[in-house]
N, C-alpha and C positions, 0 to 999 in steps of 0.2 A: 630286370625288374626285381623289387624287393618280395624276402620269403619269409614267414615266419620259421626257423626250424629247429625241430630237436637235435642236435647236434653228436655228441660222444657219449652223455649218459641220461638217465631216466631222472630228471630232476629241473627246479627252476632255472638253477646256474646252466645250464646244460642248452638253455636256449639262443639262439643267435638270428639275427637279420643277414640272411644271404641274398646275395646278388646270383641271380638264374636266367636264362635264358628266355626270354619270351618263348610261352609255348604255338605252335603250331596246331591248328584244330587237325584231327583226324577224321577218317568216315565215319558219320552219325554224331559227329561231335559240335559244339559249340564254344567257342571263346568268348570269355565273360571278363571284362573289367571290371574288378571287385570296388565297390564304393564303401562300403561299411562292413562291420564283424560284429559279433558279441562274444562271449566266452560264456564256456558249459564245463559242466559241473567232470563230463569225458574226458576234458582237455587235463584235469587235475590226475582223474583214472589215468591216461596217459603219462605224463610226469611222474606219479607214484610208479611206475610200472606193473600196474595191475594187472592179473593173466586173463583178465575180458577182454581187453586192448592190448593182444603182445604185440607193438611193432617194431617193426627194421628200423634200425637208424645207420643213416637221416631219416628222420622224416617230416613233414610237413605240416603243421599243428590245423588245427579246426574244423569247425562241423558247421558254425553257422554263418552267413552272409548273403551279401546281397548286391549288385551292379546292373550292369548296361551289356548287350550284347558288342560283342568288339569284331567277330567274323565268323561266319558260318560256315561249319567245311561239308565236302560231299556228301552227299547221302540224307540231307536233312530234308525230309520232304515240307509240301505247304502246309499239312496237316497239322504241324506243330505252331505256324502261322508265329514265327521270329523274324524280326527282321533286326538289323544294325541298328542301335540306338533304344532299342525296349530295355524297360526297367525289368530284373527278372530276381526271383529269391531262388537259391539252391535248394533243393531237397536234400537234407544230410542222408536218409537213409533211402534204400534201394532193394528189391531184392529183383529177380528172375523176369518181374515183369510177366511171364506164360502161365506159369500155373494157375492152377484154382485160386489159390488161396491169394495170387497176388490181384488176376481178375475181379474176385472178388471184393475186394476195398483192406481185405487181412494181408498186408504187403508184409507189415512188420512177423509177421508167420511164419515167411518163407524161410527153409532151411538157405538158399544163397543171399537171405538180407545182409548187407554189410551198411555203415555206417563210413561217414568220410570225417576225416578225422582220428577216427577210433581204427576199425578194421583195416581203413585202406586211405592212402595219402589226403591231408586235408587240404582246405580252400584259403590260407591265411596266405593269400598270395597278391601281386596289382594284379595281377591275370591269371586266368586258370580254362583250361583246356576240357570239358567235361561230356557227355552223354547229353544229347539234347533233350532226353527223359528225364533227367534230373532238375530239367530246368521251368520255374512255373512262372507267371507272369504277375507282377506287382500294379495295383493300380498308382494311377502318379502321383497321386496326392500323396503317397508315403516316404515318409524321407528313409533311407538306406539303414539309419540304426532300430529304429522301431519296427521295419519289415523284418532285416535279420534279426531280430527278438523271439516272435514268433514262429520264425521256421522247424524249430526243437523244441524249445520249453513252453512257448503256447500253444504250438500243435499237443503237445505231450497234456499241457491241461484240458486239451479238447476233448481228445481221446479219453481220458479220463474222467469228464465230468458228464460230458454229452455221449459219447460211444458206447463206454463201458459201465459206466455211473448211472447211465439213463435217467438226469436229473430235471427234472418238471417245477415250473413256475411255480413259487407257492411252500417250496419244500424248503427244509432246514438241513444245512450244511455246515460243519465245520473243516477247514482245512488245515491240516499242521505243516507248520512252515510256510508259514503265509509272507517271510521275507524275503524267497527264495525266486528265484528265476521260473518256474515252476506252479511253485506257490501265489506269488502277487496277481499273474496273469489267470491263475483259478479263478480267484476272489473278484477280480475284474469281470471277469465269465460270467460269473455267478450272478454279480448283480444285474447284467445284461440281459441274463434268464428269468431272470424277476425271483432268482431262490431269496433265502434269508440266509446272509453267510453269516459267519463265526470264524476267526482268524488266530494261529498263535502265531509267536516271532520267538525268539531267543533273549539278546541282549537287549534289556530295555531303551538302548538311544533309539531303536530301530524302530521304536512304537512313533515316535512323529512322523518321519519318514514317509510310513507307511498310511498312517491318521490323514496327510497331504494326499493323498489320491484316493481313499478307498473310505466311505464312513461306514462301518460294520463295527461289532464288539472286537475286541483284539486282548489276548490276553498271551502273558508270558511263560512257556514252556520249560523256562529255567526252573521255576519253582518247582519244590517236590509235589503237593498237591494241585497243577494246572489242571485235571479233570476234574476235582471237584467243584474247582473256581467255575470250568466252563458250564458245570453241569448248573451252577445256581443262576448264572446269568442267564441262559436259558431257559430254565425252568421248566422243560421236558427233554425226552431223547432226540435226537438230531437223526434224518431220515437218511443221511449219506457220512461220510467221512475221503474225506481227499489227504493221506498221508504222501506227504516230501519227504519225508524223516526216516523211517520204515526203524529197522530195527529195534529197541527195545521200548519204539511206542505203538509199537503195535497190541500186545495184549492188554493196553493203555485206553486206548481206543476204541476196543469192541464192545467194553460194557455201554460208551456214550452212544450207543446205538439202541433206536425202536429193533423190536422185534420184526424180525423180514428186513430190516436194512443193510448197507449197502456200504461196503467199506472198498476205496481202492488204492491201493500202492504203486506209486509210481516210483518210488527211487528207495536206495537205503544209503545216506550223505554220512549218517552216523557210521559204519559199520558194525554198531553193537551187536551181541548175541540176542538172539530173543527165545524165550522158552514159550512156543505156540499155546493158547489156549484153547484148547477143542473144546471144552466141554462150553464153551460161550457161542461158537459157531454151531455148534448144532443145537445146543440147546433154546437158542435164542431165535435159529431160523435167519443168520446170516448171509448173506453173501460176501462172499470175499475176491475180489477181482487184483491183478496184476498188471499191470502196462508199463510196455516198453518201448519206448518212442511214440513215432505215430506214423500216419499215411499222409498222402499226399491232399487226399479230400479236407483233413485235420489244420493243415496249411491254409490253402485258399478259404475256409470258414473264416481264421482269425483274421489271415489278410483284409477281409471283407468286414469284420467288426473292426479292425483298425482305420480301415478307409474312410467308413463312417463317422470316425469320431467316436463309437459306441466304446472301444477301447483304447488307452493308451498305457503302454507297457513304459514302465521307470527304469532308464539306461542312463548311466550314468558313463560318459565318454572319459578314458583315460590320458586322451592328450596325445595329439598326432606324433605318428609311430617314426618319428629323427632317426632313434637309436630303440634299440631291446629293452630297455632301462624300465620306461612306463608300461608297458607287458609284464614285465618278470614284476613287478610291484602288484599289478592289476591279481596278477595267479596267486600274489603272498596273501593280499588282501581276503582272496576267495577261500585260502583253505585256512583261514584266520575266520571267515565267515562276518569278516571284517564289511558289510553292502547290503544294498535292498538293491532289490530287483536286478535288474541285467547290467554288466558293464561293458563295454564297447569300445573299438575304434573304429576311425576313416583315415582313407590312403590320403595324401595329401599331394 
């Protein structure tokens, strides 16, 4: 079977299609024939070799995907109710499964969460040998690139808008980075929820792009004044904030906040430094919330807005995976910042 893997060093070139073994399910495990990928923003963490994701190499790239069961090994009882031939999406991240906190729906909490891909070998594989917990079930109507879309980055805007955001029909939102894997599937949220979104992007081609799926205000973060712009277009404070960006728009962001609202950070893609502003967060009666990843309940929600029709995530497929060649482009593209919304493969 073909691999996606990281090969001798921490970089794009460093990437290769290995030929591996078909895996063997183990106890509690599942075999999964991978039908579709997308690529996240980890896979880049990764390659950079950032010390959130130190891995061994080899290693085996990805966090997101999506397939068909291929064979069930011991120990999987009925209770998981898989059989050979279900459509099923991977859950990237995991933790403990026993404790409290994973009991309770805060999986992404547990001190054992790890992340596949990132922490611990990933799924860019035709087959992959996994945890029958890892595995949720897709309804059929979903084709492979648009389920693996959501398993990460629209679980992660779930999490973020509905979880942590606590956001309510009726309310005013903007999200920064609204071109982003992350980002687009917010604003798609959003409108589902009946908010009033507001959207930035970066480079101006990405405003049509984006205008094709989503009709909300959109406005460009390259400029040095975009909060002013957002602030006239709107014409009051916005009740939430959904940042993709984190770093130094963050103390950017908090003035375009009503008093009592609600700021959440999901990622920091810039790395900038940021000098925190406190005197805005208390003064103003902020909240300020964090997210990282999401849970499994965060998954089957969007799966379920995608079934319907209610969302469709923008993936744009790379071109069946011959050779490494349209990968290692797909990654240049991404930390080029070069796309809207998610881009993808399928095995062929």
């Amino acid at each position: 079977m073909r691999t996606v893997l990281l090969s001798k060093g921490k970089n794009i070139d460093s990437l290769i299609l290995d030929e591996q073994v078909v895996p063997v399910p183990s106890q509690g495990e599942v075999r999964v024939r991978m039908r579709g990928h997308t690529l996240n923003h980890i896979d880049l963490w990764v390659l950079s070799g950032s010390p959130a994701y130190s891995v061994t190499l080899p290693h085996v790239m990805g966090s997101e995907g999506v397939g068909v069961v291929d064979s069930i090994g011991e120990g999987v009882g009925p209770d998981f109710s898989l059989k050979v031939g279900d459509s099923v999406a991977i859950s990237p991240g995991q933790g403990c499964l026993v404790c409290e906190l994973c009991r309770s729906g805060s999986e992404s909490l547990c001190p054992s969460y790890r992340v596949l891909g990132g922490h611990l070998p990933g799924v860019f594989s035709e087959y992959v040998s996994l945890p029958a917990t890892r595995l949720l079930p897709v309804p059929p109507s979903v084709s492979p690139l648009l389920a693996s879309a959501v398993t990460l980055a629209g679980a992660t805007a779930h999490q973020g808008l509905v979880v942590r955001g606590c956001a309510q029909a009726g309310e005013r939102w903007l999200v920064v980075g609204a071109s982003g894997g992350v980002g687009h599937l917010a604003c798609l949220l959003g409108l589902v929820l009946k908010l009033e979104v507001y959207g930035t992007y970066g480079p101006e081609k990405k405003k049509t792009v984006l205008a094709r799926s989503m009709d909300i205000p959109l406005i460009s973060h390259e400029a040095q004044d975009w909060p002013e712009t957002v602030m006239r277009l709107s014409g009051k404070p916005f009740d939430g904030v959904l940042d993709t960006v984190g770093g130094a728009t963050i103390p950017r962001i908090l003035p375009l906040l009503r008093k009592g609202g609600r700021a959440v950070v999901v990622g920091e893609t810039t790395g900038a430094p940021t000098q925190f502003p406190t005197r805005e967060l208390f003064g103003r009666q902020l909240s300020l919330h964090g997210v990282y990843l999401a849970h499994r309940s965060d998954i089957l929600a969007m799966l379920n807005w995608v079934s319907h029709g209610d969302i469709r995530p923008i993936v744009s497929e790379v071109g069946p995976l011959t050779s490494i060649a349209p990968l290692q482009n797909a990654y240049r593209r991404m930390s080029e910042r070069d796309f809207v919304g998610k881009l993808g493969f399928a095995w062929q």
